[in-house]
C-alpha positions as a Python dict, from the first residue, in 0.01 Angstrom:
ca = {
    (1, 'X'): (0, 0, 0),
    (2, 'X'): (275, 12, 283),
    (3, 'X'): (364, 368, 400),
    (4, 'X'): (730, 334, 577),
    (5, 'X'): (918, 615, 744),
    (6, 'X'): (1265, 481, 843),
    (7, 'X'): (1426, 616, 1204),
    (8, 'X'): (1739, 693, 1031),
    (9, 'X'): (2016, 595, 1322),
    (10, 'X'): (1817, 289, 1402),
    (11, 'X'): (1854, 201, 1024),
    (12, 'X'): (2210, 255, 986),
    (13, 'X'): (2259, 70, 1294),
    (14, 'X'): (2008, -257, 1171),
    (15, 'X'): (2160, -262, 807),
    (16, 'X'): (2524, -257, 936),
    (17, 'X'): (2472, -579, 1188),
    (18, 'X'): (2253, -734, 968),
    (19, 'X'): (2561, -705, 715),
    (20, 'X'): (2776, -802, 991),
    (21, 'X'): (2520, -1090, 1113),
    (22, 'X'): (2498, -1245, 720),
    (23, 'X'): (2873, -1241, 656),
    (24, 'X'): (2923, -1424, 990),
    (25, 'X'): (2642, -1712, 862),
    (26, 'X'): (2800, -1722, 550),
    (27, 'X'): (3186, -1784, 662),
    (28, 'X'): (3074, -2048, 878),
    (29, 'X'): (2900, -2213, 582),
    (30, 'X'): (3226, -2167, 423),
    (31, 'X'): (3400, -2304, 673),
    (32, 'X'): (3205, -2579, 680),
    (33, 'X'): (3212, -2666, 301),
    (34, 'X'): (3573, -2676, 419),
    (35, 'X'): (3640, -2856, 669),
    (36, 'X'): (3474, -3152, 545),
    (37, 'X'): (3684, -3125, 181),
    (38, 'X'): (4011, -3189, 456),
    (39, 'X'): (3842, -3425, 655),
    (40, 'X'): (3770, -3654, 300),
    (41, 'X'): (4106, -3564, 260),
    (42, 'X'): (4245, -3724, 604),
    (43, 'X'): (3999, -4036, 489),
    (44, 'X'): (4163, -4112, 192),
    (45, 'X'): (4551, -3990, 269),
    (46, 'X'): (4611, -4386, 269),
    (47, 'X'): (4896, -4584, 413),
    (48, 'X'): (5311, -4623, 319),
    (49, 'X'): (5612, -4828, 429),
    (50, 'X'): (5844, -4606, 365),
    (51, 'X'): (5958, -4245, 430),
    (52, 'X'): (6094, -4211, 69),
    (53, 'X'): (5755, -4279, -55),
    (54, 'X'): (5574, -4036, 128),
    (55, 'X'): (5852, -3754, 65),
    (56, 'X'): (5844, -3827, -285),
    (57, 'X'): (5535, -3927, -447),
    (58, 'X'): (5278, -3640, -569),
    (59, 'X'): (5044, -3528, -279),
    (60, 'X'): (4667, -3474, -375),
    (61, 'X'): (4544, -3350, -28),
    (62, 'X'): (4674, -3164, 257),
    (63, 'X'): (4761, -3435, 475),
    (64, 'X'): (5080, -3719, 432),
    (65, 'X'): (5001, -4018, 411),
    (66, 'X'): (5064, -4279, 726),
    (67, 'X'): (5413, -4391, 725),
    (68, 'X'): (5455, -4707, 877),
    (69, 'X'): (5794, -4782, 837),
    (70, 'X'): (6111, -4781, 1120),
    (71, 'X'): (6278, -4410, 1109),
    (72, 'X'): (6656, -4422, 1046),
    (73, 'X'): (6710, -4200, 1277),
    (74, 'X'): (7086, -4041, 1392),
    (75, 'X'): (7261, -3821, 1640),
    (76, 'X'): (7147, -3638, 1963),
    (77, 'X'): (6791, -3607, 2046),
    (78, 'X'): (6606, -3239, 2146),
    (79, 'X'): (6341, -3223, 2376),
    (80, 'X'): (6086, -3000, 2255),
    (81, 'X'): (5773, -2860, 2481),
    (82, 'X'): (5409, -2970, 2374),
    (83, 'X'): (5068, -3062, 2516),
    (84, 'X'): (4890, -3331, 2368),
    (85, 'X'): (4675, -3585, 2627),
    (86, 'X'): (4902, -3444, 2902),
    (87, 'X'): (5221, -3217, 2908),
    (88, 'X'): (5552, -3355, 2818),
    (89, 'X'): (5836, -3368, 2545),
    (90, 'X'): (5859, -3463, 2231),
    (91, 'X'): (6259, -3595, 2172),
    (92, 'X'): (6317, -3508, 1816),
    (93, 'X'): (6569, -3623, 1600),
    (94, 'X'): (6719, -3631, 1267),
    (95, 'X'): (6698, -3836, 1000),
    (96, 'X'): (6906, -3825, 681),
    (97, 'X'): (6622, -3759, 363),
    (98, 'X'): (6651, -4069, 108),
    (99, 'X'): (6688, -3955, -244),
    (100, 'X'): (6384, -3984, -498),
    (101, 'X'): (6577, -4134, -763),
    (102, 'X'): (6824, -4404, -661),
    (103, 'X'): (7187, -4308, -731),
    (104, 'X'): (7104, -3938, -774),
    (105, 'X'): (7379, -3711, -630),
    (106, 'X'): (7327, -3426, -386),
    (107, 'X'): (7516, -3140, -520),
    (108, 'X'): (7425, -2943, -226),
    (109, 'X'): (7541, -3211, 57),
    (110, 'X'): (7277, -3474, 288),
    (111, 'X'): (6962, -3344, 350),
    (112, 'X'): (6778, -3368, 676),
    (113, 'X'): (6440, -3397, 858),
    (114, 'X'): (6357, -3327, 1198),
    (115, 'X'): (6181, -3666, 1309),
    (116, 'X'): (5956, -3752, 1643),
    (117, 'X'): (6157, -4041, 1760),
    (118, 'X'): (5931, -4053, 2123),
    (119, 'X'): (5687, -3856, 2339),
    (120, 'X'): (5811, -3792, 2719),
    (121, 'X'): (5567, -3746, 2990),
    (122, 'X'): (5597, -3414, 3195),
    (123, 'X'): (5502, -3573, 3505),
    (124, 'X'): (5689, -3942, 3527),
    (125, 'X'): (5940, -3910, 3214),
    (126, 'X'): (5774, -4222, 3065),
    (127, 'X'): (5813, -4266, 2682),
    (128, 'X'): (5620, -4389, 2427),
    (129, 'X'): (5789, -4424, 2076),
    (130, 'X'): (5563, -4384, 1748),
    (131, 'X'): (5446, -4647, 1565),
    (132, 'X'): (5353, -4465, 1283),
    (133, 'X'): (5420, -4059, 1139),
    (134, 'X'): (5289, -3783, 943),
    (135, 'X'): (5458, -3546, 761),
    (136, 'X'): (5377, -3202, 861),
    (137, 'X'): (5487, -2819, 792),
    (138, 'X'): (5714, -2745, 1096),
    (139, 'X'): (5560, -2563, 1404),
    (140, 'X'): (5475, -2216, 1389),
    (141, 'X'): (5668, -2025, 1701),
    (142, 'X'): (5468, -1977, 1970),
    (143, 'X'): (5400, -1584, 2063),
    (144, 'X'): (5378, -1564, 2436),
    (145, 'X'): (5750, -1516, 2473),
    (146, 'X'): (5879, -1846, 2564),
    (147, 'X'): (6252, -1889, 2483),
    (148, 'X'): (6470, -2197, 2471),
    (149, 'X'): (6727, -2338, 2685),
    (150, 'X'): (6955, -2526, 2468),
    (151, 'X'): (7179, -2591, 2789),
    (152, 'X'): (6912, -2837, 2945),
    (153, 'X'): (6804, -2920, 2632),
    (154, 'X'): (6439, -2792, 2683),
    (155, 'X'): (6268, -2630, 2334),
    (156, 'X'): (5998, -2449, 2366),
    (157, 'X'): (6006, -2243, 2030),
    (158, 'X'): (6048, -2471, 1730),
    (159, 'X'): (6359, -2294, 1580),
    (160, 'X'): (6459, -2443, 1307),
    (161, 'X'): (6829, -2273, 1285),
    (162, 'X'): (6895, -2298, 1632),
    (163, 'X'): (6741, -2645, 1659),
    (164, 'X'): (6970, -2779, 1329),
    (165, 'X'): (7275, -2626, 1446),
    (166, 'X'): (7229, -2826, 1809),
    (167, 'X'): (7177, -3139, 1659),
    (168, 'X'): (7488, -3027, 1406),
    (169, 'X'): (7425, -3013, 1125),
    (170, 'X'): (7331, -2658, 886),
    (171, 'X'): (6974, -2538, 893),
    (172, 'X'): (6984, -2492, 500),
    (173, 'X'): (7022, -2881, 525),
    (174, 'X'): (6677, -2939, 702),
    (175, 'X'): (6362, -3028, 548),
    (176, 'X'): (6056, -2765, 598),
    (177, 'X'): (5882, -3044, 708),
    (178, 'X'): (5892, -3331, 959),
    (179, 'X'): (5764, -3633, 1084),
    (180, 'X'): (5586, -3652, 1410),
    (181, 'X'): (5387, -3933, 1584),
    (182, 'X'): (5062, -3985, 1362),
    (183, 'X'): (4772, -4008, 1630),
    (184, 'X'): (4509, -4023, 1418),
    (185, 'X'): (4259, -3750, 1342),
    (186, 'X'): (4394, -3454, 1430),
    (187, 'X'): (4272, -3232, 1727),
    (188, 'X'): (4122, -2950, 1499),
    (189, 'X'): (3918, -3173, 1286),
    (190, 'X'): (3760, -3380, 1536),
    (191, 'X'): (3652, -3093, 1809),
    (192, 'X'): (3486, -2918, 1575),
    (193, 'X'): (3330, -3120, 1235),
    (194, 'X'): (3113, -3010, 1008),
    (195, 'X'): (2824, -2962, 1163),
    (196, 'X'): (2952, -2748, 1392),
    (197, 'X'): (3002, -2512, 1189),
    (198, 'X'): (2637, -2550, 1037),
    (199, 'X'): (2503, -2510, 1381),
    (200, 'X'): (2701, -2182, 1409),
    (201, 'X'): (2567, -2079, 1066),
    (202, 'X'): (2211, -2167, 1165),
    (203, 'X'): (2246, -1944, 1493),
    (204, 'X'): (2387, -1629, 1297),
    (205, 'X'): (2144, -1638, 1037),
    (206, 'X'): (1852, -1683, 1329),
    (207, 'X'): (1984, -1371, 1473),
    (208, 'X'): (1958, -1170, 1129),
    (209, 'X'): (1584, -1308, 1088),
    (210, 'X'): (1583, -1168, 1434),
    (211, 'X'): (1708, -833, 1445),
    (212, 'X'): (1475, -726, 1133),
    (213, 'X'): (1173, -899, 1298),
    (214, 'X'): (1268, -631, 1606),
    (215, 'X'): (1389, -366, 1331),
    (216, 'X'): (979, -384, 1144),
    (217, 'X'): (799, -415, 1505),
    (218, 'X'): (965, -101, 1610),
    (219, 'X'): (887, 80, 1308),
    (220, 'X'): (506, -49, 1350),
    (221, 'X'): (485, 12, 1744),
    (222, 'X'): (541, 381, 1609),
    (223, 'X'): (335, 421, 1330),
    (224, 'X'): (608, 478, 1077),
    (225, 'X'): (547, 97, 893),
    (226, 'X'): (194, 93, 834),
    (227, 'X'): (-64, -25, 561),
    (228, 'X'): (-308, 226, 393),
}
């Protein structure tokens, strides 16, 4: 039978990264598991003609689907910071949101959607104008202290109060949500997939298997794991 005398610091330390090691394995797996429900999602999101369609019809998934149609678009445009293939500006404008039901009123005045009517080099001030969009949640603020200059109309913080009230109308008017250029899978799907994530799982979990392979040869270098 085994006779096993633990070196209690070396024990704490091997049970608390082998915890540590496991849950790591595990979110990945997770992670994993979910990242390939959104990118089925992103498969099926399907196609539309028409802006009113896509802000109106039930959404399964996470993702819009492709709106194909031409964007009504009015007013002033912003210029608003962004990297993509290469730096440059996104001009952003506003388009007035069509109502679900024809011939419904708006007790509470037009409402409004902040839409991506080109994308603006950095370096030559080409544009390129979308020839389809997504609907999206609105850009979380960046936090390494940029701040806007409305003045030369360069946005580097998507504000939506500020922005609204530049392009004149009230922010309570705007849409959570907007339309930018759709490009396709997006960025976060495509550099990492799936498997990935399974290859990150694989190398935790090798590293537990590991660590109590180095744990029990200690143990038996020293006598204290032995067999009688």
């Amino acid at each position: 039978m085994p006779h096993f005398r633990p070196q209690p610091i070396l024990t704490l330390f091997s049970v608390v990264s082998l915890g540590v090691l496991l849950w790591l394995g595990n979110w990945q797996v997770e992670r994993m598991q979910w990242k390939a429900d959104l990118l089925a999602q992103f498969e099926m999101r399907g196609e539309v003609n028409s802006f009113q369609e896509a802000l109106c019809a039930e959404q399964d998934g996470y993702f819009s689907p492709s709106v194909t149609a031409a964007a009504p678009l009015s007013g002033p445009e912003l210029r608003y910071y962004t990297l993509r293939d290469e730096a440059g500006w996104v001009r952003i404008s506003l388009m007035r949101v069509p109502a679900c039901e024809p011939g419904s009123a708006e007790p509470s005045g037009p409402r409004w959607m902040f839409v991506e009517s080109a994308f603006e080099t950095l370096l030559d001030g080409t544009h390129s104008a979308p020839t389809a969009w997504r609907i999206d949640t609105l850009p979380a603020p960046r936090g390494f202290g940029s701040t806007n200059t409305p003045e030369s109309n360069e946005w580097y913080v998507f504000d939506r109060t500020e922005m609204a009230q530049a392009l004149g109308v009230e922010p309570e008017q705007v849409l959570d949500v907007w339309a930018h250029s759709d490009r396709g899978m997006p960025v976060a799907l495509s550099a990492v997939p799936p498997a990935k994530h399974l290859g990150y799982a694989i190398t935790w979990y090798g590293l537990a298997l590991a660590l109590l392979a180095v744990y029990l040869a200690l143990h038996i270098s020293k006598g204290r794991l032995r067999w009688r």
